[in-house]
C-alpha positions as CSV (number, residue, x, y, z in Angstrom):
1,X,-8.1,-155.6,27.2
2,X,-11.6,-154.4,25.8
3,X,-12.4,-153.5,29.4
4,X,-9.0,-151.6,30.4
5,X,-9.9,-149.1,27.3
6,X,-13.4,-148.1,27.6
7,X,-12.0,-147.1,31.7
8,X,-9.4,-145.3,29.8
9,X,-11.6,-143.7,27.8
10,X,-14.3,-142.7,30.0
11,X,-11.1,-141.3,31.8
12,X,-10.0,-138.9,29.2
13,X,-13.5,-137.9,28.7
14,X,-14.1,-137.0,32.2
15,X,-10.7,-135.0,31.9
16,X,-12.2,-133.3,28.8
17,X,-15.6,-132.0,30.7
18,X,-13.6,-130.7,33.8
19,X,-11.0,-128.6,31.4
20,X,-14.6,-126.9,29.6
21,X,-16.4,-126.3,33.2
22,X,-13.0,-124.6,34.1
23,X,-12.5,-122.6,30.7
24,X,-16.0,-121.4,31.4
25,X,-15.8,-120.3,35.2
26,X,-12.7,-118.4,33.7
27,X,-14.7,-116.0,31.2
28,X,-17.5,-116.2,34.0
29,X,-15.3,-114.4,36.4
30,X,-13.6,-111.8,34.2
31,X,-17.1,-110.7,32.8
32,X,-18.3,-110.0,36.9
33,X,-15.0,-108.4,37.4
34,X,-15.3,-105.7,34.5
35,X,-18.9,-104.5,34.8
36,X,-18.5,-104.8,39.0
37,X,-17.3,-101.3,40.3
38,X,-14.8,-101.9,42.8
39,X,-16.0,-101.9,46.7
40,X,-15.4,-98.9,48.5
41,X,-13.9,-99.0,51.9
42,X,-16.7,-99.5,54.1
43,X,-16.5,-96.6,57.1
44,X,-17.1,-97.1,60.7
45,X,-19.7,-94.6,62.6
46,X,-19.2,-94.8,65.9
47,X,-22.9,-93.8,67.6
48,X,-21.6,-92.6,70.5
49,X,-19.6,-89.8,69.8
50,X,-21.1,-86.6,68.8
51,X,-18.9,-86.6,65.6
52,X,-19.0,-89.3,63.3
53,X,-15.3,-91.2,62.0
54,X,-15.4,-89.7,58.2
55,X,-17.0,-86.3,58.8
56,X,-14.5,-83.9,58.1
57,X,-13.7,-85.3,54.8
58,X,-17.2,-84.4,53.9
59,X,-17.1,-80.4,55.4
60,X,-15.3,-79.3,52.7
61,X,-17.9,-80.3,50.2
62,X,-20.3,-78.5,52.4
63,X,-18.8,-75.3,52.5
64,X,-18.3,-75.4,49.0
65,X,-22.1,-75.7,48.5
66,X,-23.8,-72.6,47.7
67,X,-26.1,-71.1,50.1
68,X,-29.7,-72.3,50.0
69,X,-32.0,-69.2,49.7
70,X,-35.2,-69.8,51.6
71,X,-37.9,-67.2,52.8
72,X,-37.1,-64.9,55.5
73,X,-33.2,-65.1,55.1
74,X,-31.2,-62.8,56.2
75,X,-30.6,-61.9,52.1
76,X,-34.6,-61.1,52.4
77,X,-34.2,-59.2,55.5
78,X,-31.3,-56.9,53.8
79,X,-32.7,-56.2,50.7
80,X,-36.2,-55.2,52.5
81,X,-34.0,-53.2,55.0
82,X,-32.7,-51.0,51.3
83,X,-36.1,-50.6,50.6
84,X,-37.1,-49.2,53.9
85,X,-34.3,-46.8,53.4
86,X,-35.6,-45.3,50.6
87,X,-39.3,-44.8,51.7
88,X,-37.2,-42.8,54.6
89,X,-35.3,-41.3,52.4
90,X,-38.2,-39.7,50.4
91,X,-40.5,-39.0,53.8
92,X,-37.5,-36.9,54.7
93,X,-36.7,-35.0,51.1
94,X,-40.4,-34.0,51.5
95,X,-40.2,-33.1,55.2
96,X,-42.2,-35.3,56.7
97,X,-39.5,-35.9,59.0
98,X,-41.7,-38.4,61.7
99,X,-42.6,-41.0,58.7
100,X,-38.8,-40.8,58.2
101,X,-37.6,-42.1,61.6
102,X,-40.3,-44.9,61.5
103,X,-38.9,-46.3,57.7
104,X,-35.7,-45.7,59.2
105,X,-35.8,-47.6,62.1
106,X,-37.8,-50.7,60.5
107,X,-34.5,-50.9,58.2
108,X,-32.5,-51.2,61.4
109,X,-34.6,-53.6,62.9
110,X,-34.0,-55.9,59.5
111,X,-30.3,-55.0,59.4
112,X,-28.7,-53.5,62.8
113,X,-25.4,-53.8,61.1
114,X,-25.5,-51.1,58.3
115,X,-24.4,-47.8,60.0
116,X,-26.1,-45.6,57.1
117,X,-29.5,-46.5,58.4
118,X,-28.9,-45.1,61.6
119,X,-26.8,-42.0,61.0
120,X,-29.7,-41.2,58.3
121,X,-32.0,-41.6,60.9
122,X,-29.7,-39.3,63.1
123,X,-30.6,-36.8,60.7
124,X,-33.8,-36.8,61.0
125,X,-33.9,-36.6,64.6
126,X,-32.1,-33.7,64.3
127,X,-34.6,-31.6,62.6
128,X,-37.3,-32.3,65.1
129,X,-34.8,-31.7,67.5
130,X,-34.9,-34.8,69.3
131,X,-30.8,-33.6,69.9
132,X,-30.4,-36.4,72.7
133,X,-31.7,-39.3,70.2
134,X,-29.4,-38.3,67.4
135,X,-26.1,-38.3,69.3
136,X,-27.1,-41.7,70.3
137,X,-27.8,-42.6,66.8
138,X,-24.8,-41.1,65.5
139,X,-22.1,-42.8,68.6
140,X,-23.7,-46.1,67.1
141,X,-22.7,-45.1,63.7
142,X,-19.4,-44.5,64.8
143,X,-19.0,-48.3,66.2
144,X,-19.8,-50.0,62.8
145,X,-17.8,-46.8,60.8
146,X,-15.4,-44.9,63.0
147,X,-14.6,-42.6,60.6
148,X,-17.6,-41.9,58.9
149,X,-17.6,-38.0,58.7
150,X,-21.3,-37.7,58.3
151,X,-21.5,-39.0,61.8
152,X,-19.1,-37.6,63.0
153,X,-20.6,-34.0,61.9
154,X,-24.0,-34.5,63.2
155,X,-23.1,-35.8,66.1
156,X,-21.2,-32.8,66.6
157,X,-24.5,-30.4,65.2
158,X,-26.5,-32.5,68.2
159,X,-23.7,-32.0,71.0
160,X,-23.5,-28.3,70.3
161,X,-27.8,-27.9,71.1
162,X,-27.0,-29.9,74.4
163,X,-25.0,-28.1,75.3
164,X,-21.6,-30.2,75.4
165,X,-19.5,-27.9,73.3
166,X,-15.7,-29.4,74.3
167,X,-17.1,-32.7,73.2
168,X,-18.9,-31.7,70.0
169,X,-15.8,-29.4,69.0
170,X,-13.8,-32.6,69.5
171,X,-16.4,-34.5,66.8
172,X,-16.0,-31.5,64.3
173,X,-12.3,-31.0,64.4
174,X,-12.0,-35.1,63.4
175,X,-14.6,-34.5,61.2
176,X,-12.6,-32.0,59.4
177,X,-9.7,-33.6,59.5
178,X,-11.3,-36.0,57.4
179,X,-12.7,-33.8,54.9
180,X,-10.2,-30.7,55.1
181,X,-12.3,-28.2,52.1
182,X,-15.5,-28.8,53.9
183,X,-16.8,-25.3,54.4
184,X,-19.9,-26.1,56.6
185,X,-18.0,-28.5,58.9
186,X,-15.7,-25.6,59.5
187,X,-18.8,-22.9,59.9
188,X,-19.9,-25.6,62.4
189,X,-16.7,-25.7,64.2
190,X,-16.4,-21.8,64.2
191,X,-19.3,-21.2,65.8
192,X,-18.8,-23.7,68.7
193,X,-15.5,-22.1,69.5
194,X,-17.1,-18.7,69.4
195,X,-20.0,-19.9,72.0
196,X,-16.7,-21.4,73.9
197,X,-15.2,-17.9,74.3
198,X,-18.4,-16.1,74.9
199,X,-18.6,-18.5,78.0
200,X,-15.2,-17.9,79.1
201,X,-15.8,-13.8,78.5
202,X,-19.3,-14.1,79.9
203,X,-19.4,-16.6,82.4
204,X,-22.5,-15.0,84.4
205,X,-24.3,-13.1,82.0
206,X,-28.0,-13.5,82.3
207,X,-29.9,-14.8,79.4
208,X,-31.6,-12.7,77.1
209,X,-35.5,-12.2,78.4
210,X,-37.8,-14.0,75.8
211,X,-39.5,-11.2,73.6
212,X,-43.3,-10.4,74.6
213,X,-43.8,-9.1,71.4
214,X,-47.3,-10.0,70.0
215,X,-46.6,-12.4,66.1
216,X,-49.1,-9.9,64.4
217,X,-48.8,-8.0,61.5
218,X,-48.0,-4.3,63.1
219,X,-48.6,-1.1,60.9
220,X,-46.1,1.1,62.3
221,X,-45.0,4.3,60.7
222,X,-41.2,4.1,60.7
223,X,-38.1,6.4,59.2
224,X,-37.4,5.4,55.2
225,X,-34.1,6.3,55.5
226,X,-31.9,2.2,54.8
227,X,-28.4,1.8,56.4
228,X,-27.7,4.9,58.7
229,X,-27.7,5.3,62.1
230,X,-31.3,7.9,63.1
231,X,-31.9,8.7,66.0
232,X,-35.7,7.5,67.0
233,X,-38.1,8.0,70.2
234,X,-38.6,4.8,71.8
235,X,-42.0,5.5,72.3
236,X,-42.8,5.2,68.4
237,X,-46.3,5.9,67.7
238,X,-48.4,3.4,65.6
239,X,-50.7,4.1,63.6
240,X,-53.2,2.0,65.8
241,X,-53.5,3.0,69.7
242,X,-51.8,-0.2,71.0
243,X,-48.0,0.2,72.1
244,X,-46.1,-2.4,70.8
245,X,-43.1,-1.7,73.0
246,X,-42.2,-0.3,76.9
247,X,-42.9,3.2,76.5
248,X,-40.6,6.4,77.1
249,X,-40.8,9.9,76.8
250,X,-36.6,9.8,76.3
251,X,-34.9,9.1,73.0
252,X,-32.8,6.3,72.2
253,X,-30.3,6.8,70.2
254,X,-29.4,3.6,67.9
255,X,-25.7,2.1,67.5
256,X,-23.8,2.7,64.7
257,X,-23.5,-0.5,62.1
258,X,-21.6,-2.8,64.1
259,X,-18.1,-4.0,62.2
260,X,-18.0,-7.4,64.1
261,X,-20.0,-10.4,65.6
262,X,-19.3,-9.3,69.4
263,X,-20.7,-5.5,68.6
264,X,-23.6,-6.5,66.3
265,X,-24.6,-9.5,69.7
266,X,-24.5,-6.5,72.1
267,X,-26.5,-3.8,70.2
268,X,-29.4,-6.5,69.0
269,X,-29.6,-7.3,72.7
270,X,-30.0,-3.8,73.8
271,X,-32.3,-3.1,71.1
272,X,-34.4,-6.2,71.7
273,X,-35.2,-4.9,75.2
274,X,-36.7,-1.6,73.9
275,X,-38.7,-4.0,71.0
276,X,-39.6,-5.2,67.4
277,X,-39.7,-1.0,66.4
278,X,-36.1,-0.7,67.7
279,X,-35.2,-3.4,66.8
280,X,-36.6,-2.9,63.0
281,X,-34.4,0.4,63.0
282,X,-31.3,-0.9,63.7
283,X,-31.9,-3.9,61.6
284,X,-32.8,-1.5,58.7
285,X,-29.4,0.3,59.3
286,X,-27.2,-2.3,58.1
287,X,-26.4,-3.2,54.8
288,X,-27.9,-6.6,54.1
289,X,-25.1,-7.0,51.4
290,X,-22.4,-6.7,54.5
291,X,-23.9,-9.5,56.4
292,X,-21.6,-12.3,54.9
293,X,-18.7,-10.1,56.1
294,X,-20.2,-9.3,59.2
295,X,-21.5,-12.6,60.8
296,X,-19.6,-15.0,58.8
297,X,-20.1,-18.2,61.1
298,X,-21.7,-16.9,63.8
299,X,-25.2,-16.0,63.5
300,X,-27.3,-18.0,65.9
301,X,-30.6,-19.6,65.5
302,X,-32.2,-16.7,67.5
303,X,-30.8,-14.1,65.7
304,X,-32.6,-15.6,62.5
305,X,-35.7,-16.2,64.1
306,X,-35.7,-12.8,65.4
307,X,-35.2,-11.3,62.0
308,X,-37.3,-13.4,60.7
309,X,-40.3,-11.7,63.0
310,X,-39.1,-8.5,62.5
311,X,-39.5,-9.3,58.2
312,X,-42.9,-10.5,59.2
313,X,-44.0,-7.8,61.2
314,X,-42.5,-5.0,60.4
315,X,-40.7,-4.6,56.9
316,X,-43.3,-3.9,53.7
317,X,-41.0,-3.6,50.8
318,X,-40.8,-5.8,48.4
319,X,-37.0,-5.1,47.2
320,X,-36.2,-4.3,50.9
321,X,-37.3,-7.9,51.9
322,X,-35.4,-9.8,49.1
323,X,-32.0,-7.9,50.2
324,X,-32.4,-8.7,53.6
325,X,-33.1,-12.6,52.4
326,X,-30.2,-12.5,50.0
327,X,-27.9,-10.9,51.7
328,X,-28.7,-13.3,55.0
329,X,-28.1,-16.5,51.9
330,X,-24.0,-15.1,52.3
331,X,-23.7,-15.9,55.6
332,X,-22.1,-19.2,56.2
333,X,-24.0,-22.0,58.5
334,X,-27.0,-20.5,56.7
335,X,-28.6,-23.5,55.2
336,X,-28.1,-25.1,58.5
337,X,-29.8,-22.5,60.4
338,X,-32.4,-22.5,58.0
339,X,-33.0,-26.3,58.2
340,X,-33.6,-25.7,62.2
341,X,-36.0,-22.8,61.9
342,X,-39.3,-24.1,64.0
343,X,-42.6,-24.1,62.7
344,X,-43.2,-20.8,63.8
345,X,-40.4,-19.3,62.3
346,X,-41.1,-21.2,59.0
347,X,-45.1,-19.9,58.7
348,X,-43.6,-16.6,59.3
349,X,-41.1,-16.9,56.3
350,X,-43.9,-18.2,54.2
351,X,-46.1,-15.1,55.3
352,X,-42.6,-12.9,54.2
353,X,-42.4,-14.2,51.1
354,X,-46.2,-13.8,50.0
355,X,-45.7,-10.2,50.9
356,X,-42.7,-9.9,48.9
357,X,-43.8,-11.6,46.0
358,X,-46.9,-9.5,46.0
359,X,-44.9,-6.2,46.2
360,X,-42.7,-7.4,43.6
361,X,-45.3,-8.8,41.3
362,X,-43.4,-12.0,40.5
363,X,-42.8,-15.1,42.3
364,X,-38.9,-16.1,42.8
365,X,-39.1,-20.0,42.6
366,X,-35.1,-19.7,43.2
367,X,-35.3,-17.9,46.4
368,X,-37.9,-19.7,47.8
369,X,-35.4,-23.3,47.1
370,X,-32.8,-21.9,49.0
371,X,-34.7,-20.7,52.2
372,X,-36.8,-24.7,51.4
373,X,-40.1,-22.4,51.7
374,X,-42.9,-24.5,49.2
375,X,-43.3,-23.6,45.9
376,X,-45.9,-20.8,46.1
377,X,-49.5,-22.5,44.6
């Protein structure tokens, strides 16, 4: 009996350790399982394919990355292009017109696809009247903003001195579609129509003989007598012994003040050919304060240039010089005419505003803005 008990008992006792080895595995396992993140699903690459299984769920957290600035971006490249912009646009607002197209084209090298680079460099070709490279300049413009009325305007400006007038009266009248009150759009417009008609009126008239005139200060004696039609000799005597003109012992007899465009073209022309002395009379004889009302849109370039010479040459008062250069402000197209004048024409002005501001004893810093002649030093 003693024998069947202690096997009994070492039974129960061996019952007793298993239930404690099994309690403890218990706690064992639910401590692992609460600090143990759960296993994520394991994803296959497959190596062979150029796109790996799982990619796309990853592109939209890429996208929504922001971009990664790093040297010589294209954010680097834009905001170097601004600044190349602005060194043009100061080269040309103090007329140095070639610096201009170098700053401007460096800012289209950095950004190709900002159209006001290149119509601002337009511009600039356009007053050193590199017409050809501007109309390129400006059809480019066009592409990245087809309605961009700048463009479309100079473009038009550069068509015209080419020569392509139906094409460049097709850029102006979109161009003023676009901006309807634009006053020197329309003057711009105006005058290509005009040269339009004068080569339907005129298709085989020769051109106008290039004065021979010397660009020297003549002291001539002339008539005092402003805005009336005198009758002159051709041959006018200076007082030095060297003719300034063809000479003739038969008088000319000079037009009376035209009353349009077509009248005032033909008289200058005849009284070009008989030179600067006839052509200072007949200049004198009209009221500088009708020349708004007169040419309106339609003074040409040479037409300025040519009374420009005449001012240089030939006229030596004071008041009589501001009229003429007030009364020419009226005309509309003006400040576009003036912006074209050629070297030349502009150390002429210069020389006609000295005189005048000598005569007059004062210098007019407001006059002198709006022909862009230097502030006198």
């Amino acid at each position: 009996m003693a024998a069947e008990k202690a096997a009994w008992d070492d039974l129960l006792q061996w019952q007793r350790e298993i239930n404690n080895k099994d309690r403890q595995l218990l706690r064992t396992k639910a401590m692992r399982e609460a600090s143990t993140a759960p296993v994520q699903e394991t994803r296959k690459i497959d190596l062979t394919t150029a796109e790996p299984i799982g990619l796309s769920a990853l592109k939209g957290k890429i996208k929504a990355q922001a971009p990664i600035s790093v040297k010589g971006s294209a954010n680097d490249d834009k905001a170097t292009a601004v600044s190349e912009k602005e060194l043009g646009n100061k080269a040309f607002q103090a007329q140095r017109y070639d610096q201009a197209i170098e700053h401007y084209t460096k800012a289209i090298q950095l950004d190709d696809q900002n159209a006001i680079y290149v119509i601002n460099r337009a511009m600039a070709y356009l007053k050193v009247e590199r017409f050809a490279e501007a109309e390129r300049d400006c059809t480019v413009g066009l592409k990245l903003q087809p309605q961009h009325v700048k463009a479309l305007f100079r473009r038009g400006m550069a068509r015209r001195q080419l020569g392509k007038l139906s094409e460049a009266r097709t850029d102006l009248e979109q161009a003023l579609k676009l901006s309807t009150d634009n006053g020197t759009i329309k003057a711009e417009l105006d005058a290509v129509i005009l040269a339009q008609t004068n080569l339907k009126i005129q298709p085989n008239a020769a051109k106008s003989s290039p004065s021979t005139t010397p660009t020297r200060k003549l002291d001539i004696q002339f008539e005092n007598t402003m805005y009336s039609s005198n009758q002159v000799e051709q041959s006018v005597t200076p007082t030095t012994t060297t003719p300034i003109a063809p000479q003739s012992s038969r008088q000319f007899t000079l037009p009376k003040q035209p009353t349009t465009m077509t009248e005032f073209t033909r008289d200058w022309r005849m009284c070009k050919s008989r030179g600067n002395a006839i052509l200072y009379q007949y200049m004198k004889s009209i009221d500088p304060k009708r020349y708004g009302e007169l040419f309106k849109a339609f003074l040409e370039s040479e037409h300025l240039d040519q009374m420009i010479e005449i001012l240089d040459q030939c006229y030596d008062s004071g008041q009589a010089i501001k009229d003429v250069l007030e009364g020419l402000l009226k005309v509309k197209r003006i400040d576009m005419l003036i912006m074209f004048l050629e070297r030349k024409q502009q150390e002429g002005l210069k020389r006609v505003f000295r005189r005048m501001e000598e005569k007059l004893g004062q210098v007019d810093q407001r006059l002198r803005k709006s022909w862009s002649v230097d502030a006198a030093t």
